[in-house]
C-alpha positions in Angstrom: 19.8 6.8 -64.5 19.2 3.1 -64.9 16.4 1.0 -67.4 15.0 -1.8 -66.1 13.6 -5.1 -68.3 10.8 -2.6 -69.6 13.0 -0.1 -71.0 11.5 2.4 -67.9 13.6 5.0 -66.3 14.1 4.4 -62.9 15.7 7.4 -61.0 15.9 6.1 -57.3 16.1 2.9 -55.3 12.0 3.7 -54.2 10.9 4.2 -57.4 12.7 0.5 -58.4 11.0 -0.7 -55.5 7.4 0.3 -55.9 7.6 -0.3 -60.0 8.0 -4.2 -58.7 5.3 -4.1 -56.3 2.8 -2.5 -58.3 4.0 -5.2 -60.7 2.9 -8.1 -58.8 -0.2 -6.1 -57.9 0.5 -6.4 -54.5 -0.9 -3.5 -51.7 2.4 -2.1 -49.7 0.0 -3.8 -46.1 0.6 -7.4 -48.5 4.3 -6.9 -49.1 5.1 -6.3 -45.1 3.0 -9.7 -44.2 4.6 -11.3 -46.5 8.4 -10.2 -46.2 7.9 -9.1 -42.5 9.0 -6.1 -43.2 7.2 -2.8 -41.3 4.8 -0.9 -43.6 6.7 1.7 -42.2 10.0 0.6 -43.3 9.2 0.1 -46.4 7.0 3.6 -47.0 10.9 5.1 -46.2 12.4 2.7 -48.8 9.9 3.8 -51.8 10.2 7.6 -50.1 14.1 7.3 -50.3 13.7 8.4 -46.9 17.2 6.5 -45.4 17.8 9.0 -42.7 14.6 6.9 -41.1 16.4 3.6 -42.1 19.2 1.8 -40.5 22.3 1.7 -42.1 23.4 0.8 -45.6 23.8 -3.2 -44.3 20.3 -3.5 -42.7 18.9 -1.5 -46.2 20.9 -4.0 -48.7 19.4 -7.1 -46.5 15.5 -5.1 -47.4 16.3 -5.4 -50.8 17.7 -9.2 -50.8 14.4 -10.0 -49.0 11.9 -7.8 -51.7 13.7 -9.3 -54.7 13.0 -12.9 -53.3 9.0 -11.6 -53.6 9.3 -9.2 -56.2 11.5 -11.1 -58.3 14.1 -8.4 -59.4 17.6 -8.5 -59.9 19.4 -8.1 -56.5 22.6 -6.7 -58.1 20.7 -4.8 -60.1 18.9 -3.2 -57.2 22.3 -2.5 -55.4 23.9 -0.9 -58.0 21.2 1.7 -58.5 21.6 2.2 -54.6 25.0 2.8 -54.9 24.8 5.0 -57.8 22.0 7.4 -56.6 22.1 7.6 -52.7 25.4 5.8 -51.0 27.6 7.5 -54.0 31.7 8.1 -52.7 30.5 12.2 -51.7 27.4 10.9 -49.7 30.1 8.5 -47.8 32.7 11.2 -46.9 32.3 12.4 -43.4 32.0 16.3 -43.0 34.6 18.1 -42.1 35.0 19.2 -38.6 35.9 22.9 -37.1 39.5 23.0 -35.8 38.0 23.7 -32.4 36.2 20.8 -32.3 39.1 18.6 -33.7 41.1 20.1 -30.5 38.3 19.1 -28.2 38.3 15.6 -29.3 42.1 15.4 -29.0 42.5 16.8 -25.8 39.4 14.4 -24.8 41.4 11.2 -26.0 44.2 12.5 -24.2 42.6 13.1 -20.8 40.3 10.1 -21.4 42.6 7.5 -19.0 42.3 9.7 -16.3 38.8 10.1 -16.7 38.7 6.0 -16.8 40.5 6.5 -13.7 38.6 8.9 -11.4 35.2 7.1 -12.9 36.7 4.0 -11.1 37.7 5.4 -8.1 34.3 6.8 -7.5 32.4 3.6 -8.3 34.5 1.4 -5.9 33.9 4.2 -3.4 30.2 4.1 -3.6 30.4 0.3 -3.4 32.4 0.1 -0.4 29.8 2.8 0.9 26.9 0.7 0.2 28.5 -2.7 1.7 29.5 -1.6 5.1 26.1 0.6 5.3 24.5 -3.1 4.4 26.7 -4.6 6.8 25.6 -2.5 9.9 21.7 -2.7 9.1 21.8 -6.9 9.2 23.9 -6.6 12.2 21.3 -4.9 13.8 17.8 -6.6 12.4 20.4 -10.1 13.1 19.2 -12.0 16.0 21.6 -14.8 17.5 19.4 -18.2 17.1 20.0 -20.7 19.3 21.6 -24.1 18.4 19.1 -26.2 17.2 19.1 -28.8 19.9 18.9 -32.8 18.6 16.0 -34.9 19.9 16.5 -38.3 20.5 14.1 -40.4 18.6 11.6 -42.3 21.0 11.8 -45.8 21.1 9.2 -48.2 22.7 9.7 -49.7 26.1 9.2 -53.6 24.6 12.6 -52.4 22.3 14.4 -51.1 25.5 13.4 -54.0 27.8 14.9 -56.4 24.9 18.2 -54.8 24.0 18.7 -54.6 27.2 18.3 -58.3 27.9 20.1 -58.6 25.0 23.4 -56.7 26.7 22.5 -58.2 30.8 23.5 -62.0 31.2 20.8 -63.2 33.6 21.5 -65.6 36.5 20.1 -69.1 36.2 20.2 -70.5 39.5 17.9 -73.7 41.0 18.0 -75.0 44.7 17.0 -79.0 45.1 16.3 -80.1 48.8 18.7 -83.6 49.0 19.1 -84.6 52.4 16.1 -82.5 54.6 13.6 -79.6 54.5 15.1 -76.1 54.7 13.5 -72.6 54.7 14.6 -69.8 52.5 14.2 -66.3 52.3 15.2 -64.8 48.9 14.5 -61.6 46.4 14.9 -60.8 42.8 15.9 -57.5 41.5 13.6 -55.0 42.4 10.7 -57.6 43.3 9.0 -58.1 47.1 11.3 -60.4 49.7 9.9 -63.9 49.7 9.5 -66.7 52.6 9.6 -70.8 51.1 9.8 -73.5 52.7 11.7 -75.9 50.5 10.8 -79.7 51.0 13.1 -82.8 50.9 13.1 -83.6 47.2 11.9 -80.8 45.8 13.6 -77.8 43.4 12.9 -74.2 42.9 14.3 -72.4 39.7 15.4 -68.5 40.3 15.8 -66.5 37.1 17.2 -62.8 37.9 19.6 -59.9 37.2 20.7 -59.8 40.8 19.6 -62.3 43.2 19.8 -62.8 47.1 19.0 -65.9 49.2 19.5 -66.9 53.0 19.2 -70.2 53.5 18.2 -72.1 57.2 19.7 -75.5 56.5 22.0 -75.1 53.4 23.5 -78.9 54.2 20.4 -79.9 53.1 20.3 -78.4 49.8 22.4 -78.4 46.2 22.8 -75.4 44.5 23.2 -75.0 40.5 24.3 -72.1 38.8 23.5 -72.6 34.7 23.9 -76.4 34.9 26.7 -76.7 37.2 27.1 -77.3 41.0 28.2 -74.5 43.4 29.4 -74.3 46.4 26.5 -73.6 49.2 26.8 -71.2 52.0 23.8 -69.9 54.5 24.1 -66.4 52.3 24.1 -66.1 48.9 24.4 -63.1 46.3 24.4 -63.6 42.4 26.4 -62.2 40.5 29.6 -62.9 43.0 31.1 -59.8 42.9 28.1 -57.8 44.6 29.2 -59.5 47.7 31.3 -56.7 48.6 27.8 -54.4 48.5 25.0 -56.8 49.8 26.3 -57.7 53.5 24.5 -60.4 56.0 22.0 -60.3 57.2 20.2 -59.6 54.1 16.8 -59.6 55.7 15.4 -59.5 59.2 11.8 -60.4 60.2 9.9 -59.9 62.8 10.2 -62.4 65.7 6.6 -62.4 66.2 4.5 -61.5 63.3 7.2 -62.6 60.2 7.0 -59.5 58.5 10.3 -58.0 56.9 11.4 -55.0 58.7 14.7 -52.9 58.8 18.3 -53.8 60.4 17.3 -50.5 63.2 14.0 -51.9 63.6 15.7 -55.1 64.4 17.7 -54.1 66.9 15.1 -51.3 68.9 13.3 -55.2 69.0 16.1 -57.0 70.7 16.9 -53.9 72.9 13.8 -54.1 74.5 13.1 -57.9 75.0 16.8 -57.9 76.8 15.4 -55.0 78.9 12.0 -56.7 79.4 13.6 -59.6 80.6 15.7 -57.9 82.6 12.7 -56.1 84.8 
């Protein structure tokens, strides 16, 4: 039996507790919104009701909080806890049967293999469940096809330029210097035309590939990029697509001047030889 500072007998750790609170005047609803504590909670502290309470650590950190509010003396408060409710007897642990002292024993003994088998059976199960898993996205898997790269589009102006960029083009110009002389010529993929190039004149060819036949190359100087070439009656620029473009590299019509093919050439001169013939 403890007194407190008023000389009152105080029998139980409740009893301390709600002779402080009725002390302050304060309802058990203010304390809990004030410490935080659950009306319930502390109903089982002034009940002496610690079977509804955690254990002794959670019931001494209660009382540090209430004597913070209530103002009481913490160790006080503890002692009388100790004294009437957490006593040496209260602490010892009751005595088990022998039967169940063998149980536990032959439990701690048996408990590796238990460990063991409980192991077994879980890495079973999982091995179960992966290759189940496996199967099912195997079949619901369909094979996608390669995603396939698009080139990006570019204008026809950017083409046309880097490739001018990469082609050297051929600067050629023809000057009539001793007579007149017609010539037949083509550039790239344009139409075949006729000119009649007069004593003292020039014409400037600009091209990728370029063909000429000339009717009185004597009469003319050629220039390739500033500098004199040698003239011939056929001419193919670049030089080295001589060996593809063979003379004559166009053949008109003897009567109406039109361009027509090699064959058609020669069904022509076949049947004027056999015209005149008859």
């Amino acid at each position: 039996m403890v007194k407190n500072d008023l000389s009152v007998e105080i029998k139980s750790i409740g009893e301390f507790i709600l002779f402080h609170r009725e002390r302050k005047n304060l309802s058990i609803q203010d304390l809990s919104s004030i410490t935080k504590i659950r009306v319930k909670q502390l109903n089982h502290l002034e009940q002496n009701n610690f079977k509804a309470l955690p254990s002794k650590v959670y019931i001494i950190g209660f009382l540090k909080t209430l004597s913070r509010v209530l103002e009481f003396d913490l160790a006080l408060a503890i002692d009388i806890l100790d004294q009437h409710h957490f006593n040496e007897e209260a602490l010892q642990p009751v005595p088990k049967h022998k039967e169940d002292i063998s149980f536990s024993i032959s439990l701690k003994s048996y408990w590796p293999w238990y460990k063991a088998v409980v192991m077994v059976v879980l890495v079973f199960v999982v091995t179960v469940y992966s290759l189940t898993r496996s199967k099912q996205e195997e079949r619901v898997t369909t094979k996608v096809p390669p995603a396939v790269k698009v080139a990006p589009k570019v204008k026809v102006e950017n083409l046309i330029s880097e490739k001018e960029k990469h082609i050297e083009l051929v600067d050629l110009e023809l000057k009539a210097i001793k007579g007149d002389s017609w010539l037949a010529y083509k550039i790239d993929q344009q139409k075949i035309v006729r000119y009649t190039l007069k004593k003292g004149q020039s014409l400037v060819l600009k091209g990728e590939k370029i063909r000429i036949t000339l009717g009185n190359p004597q009469a003319v100087e050629l220039t390739k990029s500033g500098q004199i070439v040698a003239i011939e009656k056929n001419l193919v620029f670049p030089e080295h697509l001589s060996s593809i473009y063979k003379p004559p590299f166009f053949v008109f019509d003897d009567q109406s001047g039109a361009v027509i093919t090699k064959r058609m050439h020669e069904e022509n001169q076949q049947r004027y030889s056999n015209e005149t013939q008859i």
